[in-house]
C-alpha positions as CSV (number, residue, x, y, z in Angstrom):
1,X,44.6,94.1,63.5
2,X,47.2,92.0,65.3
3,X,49.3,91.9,62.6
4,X,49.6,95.6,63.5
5,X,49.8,96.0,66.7
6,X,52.8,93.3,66.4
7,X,54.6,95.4,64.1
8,X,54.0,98.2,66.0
9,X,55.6,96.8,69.1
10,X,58.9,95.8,66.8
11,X,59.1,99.4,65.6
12,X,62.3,101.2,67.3
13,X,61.2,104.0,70.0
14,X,62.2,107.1,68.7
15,X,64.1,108.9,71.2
16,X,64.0,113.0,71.1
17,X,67.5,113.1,73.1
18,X,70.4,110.9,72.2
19,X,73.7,111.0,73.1
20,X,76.1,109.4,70.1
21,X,79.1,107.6,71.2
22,X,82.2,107.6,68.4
23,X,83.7,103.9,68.3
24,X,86.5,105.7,66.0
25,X,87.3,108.3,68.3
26,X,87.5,106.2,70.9
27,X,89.5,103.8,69.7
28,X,91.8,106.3,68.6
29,X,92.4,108.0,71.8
30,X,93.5,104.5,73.4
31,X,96.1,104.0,70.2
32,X,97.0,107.4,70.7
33,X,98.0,106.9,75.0
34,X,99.1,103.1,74.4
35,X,101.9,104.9,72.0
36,X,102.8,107.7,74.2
37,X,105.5,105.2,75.7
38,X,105.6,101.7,75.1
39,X,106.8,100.8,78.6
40,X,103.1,101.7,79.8
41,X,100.3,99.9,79.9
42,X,97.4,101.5,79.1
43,X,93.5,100.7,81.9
44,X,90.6,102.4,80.5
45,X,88.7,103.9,83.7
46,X,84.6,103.0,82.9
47,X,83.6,104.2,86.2
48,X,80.6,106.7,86.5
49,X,78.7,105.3,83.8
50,X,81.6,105.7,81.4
51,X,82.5,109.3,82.4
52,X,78.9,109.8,81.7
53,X,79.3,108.2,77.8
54,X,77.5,104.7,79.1
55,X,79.8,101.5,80.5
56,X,78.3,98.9,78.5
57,X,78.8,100.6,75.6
58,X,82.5,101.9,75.7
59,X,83.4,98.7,77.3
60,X,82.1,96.5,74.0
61,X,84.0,99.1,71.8
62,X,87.2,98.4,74.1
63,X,87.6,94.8,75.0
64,X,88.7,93.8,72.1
65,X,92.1,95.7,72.9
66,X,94.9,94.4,74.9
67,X,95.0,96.1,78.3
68,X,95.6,94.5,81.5
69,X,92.0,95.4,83.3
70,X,89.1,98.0,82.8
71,X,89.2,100.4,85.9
72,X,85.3,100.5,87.6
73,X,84.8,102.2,90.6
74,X,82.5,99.9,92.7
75,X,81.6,96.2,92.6
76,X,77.9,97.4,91.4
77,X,79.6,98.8,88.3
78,X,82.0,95.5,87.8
79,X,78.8,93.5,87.9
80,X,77.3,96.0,85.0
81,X,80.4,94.8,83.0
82,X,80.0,91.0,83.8
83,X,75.9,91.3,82.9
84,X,77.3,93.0,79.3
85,X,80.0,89.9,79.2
86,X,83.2,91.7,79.3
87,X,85.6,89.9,78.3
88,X,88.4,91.4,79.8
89,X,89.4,91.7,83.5
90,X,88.2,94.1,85.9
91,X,89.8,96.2,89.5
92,X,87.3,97.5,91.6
93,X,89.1,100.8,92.7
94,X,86.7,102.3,95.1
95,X,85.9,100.4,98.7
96,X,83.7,97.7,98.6
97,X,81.8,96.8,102.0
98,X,83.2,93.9,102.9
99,X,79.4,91.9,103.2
100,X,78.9,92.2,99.7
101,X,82.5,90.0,99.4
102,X,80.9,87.2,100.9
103,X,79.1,86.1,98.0
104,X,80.2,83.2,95.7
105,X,83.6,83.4,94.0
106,X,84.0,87.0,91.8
107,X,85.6,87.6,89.1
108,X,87.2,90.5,89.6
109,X,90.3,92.1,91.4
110,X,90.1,94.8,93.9
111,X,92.1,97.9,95.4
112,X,92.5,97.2,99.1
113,X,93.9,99.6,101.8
114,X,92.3,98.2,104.9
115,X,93.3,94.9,106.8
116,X,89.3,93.5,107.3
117,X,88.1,94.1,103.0
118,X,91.9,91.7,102.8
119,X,91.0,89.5,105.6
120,X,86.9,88.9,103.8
121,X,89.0,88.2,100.6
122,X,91.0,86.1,101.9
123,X,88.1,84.1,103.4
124,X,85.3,84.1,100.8
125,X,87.4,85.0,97.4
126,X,90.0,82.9,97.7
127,X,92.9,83.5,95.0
128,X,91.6,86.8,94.7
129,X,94.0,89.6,93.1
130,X,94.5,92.7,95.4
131,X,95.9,96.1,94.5
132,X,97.6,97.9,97.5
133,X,96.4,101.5,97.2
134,X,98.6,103.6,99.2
135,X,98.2,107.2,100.3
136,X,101.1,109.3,98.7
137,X,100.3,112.8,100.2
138,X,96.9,113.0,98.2
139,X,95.5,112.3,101.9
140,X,91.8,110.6,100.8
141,X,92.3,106.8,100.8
142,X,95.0,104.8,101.2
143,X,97.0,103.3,103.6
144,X,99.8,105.8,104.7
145,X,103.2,104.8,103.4
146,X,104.9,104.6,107.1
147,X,102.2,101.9,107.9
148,X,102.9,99.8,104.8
149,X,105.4,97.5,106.5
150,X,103.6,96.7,109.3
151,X,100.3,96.2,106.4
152,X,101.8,93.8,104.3
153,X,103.5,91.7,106.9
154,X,100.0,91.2,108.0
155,X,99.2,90.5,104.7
156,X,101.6,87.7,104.3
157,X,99.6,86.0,106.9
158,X,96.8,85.8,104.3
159,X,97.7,82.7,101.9
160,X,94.9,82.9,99.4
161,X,95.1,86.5,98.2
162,X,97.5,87.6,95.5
163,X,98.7,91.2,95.6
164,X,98.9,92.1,91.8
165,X,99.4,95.5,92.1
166,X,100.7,98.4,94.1
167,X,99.0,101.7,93.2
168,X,98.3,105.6,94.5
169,X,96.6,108.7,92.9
170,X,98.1,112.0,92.3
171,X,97.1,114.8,93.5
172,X,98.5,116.9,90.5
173,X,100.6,116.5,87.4
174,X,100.5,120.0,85.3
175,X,104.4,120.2,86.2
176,X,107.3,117.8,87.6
177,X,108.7,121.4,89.3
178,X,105.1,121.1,91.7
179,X,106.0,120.0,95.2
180,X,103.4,118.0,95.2
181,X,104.1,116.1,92.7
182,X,107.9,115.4,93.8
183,X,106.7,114.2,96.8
184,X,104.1,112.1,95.7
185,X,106.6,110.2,93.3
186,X,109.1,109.8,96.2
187,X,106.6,108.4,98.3
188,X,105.4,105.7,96.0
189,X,109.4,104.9,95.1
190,X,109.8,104.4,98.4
191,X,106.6,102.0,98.5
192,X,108.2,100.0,96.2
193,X,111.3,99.9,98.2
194,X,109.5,98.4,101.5
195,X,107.6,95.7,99.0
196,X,111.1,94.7,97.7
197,X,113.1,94.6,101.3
198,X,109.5,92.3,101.9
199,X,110.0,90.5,98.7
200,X,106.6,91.2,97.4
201,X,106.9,91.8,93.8
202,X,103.6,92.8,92.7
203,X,102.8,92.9,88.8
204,X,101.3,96.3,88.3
205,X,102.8,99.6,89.4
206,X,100.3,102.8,88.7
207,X,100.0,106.3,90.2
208,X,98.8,107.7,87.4
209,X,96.0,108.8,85.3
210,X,96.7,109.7,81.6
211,X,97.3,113.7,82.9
212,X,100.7,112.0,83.5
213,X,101.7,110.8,80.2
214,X,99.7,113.4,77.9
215,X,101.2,115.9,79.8
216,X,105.2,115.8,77.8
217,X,106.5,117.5,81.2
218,X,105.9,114.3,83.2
219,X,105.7,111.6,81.0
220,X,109.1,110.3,82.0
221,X,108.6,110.5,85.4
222,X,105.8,108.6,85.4
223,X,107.4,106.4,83.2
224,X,110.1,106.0,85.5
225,X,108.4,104.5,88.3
226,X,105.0,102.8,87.0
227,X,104.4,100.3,84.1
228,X,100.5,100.8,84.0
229,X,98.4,104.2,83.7
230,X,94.9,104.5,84.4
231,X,92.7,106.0,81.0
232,X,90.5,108.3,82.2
233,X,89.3,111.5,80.5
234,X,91.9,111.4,77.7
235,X,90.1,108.5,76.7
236,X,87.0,110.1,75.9
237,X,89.3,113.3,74.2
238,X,89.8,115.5,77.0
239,X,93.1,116.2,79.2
240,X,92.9,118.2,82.3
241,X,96.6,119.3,82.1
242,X,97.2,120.7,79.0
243,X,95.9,120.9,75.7
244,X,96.4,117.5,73.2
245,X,95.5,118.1,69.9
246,X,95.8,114.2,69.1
247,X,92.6,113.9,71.7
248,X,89.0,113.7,70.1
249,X,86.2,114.1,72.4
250,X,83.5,111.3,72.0
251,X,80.2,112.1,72.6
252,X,77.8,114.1,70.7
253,X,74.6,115.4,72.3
254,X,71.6,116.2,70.1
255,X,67.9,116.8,70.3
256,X,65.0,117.7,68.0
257,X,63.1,121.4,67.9
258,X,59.5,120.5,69.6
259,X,57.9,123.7,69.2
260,X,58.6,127.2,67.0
261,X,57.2,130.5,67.8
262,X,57.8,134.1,67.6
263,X,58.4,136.5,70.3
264,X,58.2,140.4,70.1
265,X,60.5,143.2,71.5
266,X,60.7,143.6,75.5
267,X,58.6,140.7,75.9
268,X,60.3,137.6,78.3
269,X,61.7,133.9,77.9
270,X,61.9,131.4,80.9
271,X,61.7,131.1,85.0
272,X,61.1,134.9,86.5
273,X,61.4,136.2,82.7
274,X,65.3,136.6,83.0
275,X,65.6,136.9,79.5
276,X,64.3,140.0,77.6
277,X,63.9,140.6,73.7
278,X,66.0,143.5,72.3
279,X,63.9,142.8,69.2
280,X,61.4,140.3,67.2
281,X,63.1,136.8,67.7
282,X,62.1,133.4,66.0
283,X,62.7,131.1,69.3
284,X,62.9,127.6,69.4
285,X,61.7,125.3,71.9
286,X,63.9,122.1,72.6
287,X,62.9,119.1,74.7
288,X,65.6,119.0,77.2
289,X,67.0,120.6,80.2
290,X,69.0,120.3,83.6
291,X,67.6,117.1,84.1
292,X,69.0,116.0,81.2
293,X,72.6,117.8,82.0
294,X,72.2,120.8,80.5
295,X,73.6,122.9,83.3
296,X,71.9,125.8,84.8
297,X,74.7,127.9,84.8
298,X,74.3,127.9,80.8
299,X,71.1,130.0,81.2
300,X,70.9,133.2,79.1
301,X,74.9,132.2,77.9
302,X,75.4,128.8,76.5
303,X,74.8,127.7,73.0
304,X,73.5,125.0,70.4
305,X,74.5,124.5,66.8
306,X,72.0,123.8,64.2
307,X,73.4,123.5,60.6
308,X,76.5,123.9,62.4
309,X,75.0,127.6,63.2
310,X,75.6,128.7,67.1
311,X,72.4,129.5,68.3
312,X,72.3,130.7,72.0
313,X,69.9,129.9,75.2
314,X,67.6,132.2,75.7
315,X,66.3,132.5,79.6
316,X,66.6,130.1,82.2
317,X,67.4,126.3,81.4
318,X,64.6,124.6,82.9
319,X,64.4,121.1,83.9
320,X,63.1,119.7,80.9
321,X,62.9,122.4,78.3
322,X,65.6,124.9,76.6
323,X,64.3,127.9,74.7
324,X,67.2,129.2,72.0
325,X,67.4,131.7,69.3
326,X,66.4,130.7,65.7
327,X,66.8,134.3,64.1
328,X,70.0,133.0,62.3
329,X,68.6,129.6,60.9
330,X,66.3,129.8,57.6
331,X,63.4,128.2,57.7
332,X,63.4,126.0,60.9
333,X,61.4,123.2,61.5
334,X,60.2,121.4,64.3
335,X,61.7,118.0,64.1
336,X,64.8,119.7,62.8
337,X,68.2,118.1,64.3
338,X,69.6,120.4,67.4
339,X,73.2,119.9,68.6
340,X,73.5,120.7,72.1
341,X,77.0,119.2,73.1
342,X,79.6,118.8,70.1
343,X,82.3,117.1,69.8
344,X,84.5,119.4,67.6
345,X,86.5,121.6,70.1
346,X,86.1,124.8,68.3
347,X,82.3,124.8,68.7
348,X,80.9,127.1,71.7
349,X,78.9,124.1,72.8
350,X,81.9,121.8,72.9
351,X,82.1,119.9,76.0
352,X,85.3,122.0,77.0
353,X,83.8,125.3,76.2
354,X,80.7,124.3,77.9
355,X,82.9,123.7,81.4
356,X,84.2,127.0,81.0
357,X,81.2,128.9,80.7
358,X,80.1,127.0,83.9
359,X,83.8,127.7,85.3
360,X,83.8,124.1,86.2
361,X,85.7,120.8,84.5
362,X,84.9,118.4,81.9
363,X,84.1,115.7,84.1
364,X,81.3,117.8,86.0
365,X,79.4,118.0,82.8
366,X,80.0,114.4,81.2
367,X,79.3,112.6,84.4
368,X,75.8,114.9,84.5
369,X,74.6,114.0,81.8
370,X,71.5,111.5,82.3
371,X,71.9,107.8,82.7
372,X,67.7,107.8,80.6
373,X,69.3,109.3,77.7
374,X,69.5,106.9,74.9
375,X,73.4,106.1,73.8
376,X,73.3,104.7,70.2
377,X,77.3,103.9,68.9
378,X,78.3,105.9,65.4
């Protein structure tokens, strides 16, 4: 009997949802930006749980690489990395409030645009490595360019912080014609100027994410006045500027059919019965729902493959359950593998089509997808 109940503790849970990550894919993505020009370095961003794909687990596929620093948003997410024992280094991008600095030495580098967060450093984290983020014309954080030399001549009253870095944040890069754009990569030259009159050199120059150097239109640009890009999106196979065939989207959402049944003509699927039957339909039930990140704007219009066979959502997505069309699939069986988000472009349910049913963006439906749902690496 305990011999049992041992081995039935060792067994493997067996999830209904899982989200597959591809190590190849991903890897190839960061090839694929690291050679877009050789001047640029290449950050992967792991921030919001890995663009919703899981930190630890892209991070152990990545640091292995050479890159300079993974990219993490907040110091609770740089702490996720140093608990999965990341090699590699790590800049906290986002603000940090400055009582949680006041801990033991970190690890870890971070963006600064305010003169307390540099002060704390300077006091509890001595030789920590800053990164001056300053506001280009994006107008959300950073410290306005005309108040840079004023900044960093306070700055230079702070002995046991390094700045390592100068960086911004573009508001756009779909064309170097945008105004936008021009202005924005003005504004950094000239904060590179002021840290050279002030003869701060820092190490690290970025303003960009990989939009910039996918994007053949501004590639040089970007090239022109930065040595480091930040690896967002395009790492997980997506580019928000233009199309990039070399791109392959990571993740792979699947779940299991739970429950079969038939339904006849005029009679009604889901919430308020939005969903009526123009005939007899074979319908499938499936174990997930908007809680899960299927988004409720796919009701009555988004799609699953089975067999590699679109099958579409029938009703309203609910927050747990999916109801979907089985007509087209001979003889379906409940246990039967369901793929919900795919990872070849041309499917309906690929992550890109699914953000333009929803008339949304790829990172609204990656980063909603649920932090319960098991990740397993393929």
């Amino acid at each position: 009997m305990l011999d049992k109940l041992i081995k039935a503790l060792k067994r493997e849970y067996q999830t209904l949802n899982i989200i597959e990550i591809s190590r190849n894919n991903l890897l190839s993505n960061f090839k694929y930006l690291a050679s877009l020009n050789k001047k640029i370095k290449i950050a992967p961003v792991v921030k919001s749980n890995g663009y919703g794909h899981g930190i630890e687990n892209i991070a152990k596929i990545l640091d292995d690489l050479n890159f300079p620093f993974f990219c993490v948003d907040s110091l609770f997410e740089a702490y996720l990395l140093q608990k999965a024992l990341v090699i590699n280094k790590v800049l906290v991008m986002g603000y940090t409030n400055p009582e949680n600095l006041k801990v033991k030495k970190l690890p870890f580098s971070f963006a600064v645009f305010d003169l307390e967060t540099a002060k704390v450093l300077n006091e509890f984290q001595p030789g920590c490595k800053i990164h001056i983020f300053v506001d280009t014309g994006m107008h959300r954080e950073g410290i306005p360019v005309k108040d840079l030399p004023q900044f960093l001549e306070e700055l230079k009253k702070l002995p046991n912080i390094k700045i390592d870095g100068l960086m911004s944040h573009l508001a756009s890069s779909e064309s170097k014609s945008d105004p936008i754009f021009a202005s924005q990569i003005k504004q950094f030259q000239k904060a590179k100027e002021i840290c050279k009159k002030l003869k701060i050199n820092p190490k690290w120059f970025h303003i960009s994410a990989t939009g910039g150097i996918v994007n053949p239109k501004t590639r040089s640009i970007i090239a022109s006045i930065s040595n480091l890009v930040r690896a967002g999106l395009a790492l997980y196979g997506f580019s928000s500027s233009t199309f990039d065939p070399n791109l392959k989207p990571v993740l792979t959402l699947k779940t299991k059919i739970s429950q079969i049944k038939k339904i006849k003509k005029r009679e009604k699927v889901g919430y308020n019965g939005t969903y009526i039957a123009k005939k007899e339909l074979t319908v499938g039930i499936l174990p997930i729902g908007y809680y899960d990140g299927i988004d409720r704007r796919l009701s009555n219009k988004g799609w699953v493959t089975i067999n590699n066979i679109p099958c579409k959502i029938l009703g309203r997505v609910s927050m747990n359950i999916n109801s979907v069309d089985l007509t087209k699939i001979t003889n379906p069986q409940v246990g039967q593998e369901v793929v919900v988000f795919s990872s070849n472009p041309q499917d309906p349910n690929s992550i890109g089509n699914v953000a333009k049913a929803c008339k949304t963006i790829p990172y609204d439906i990656l980063i909603s997808l649920a932090s319960s749902t098991k990740r397993i690496i393929i």
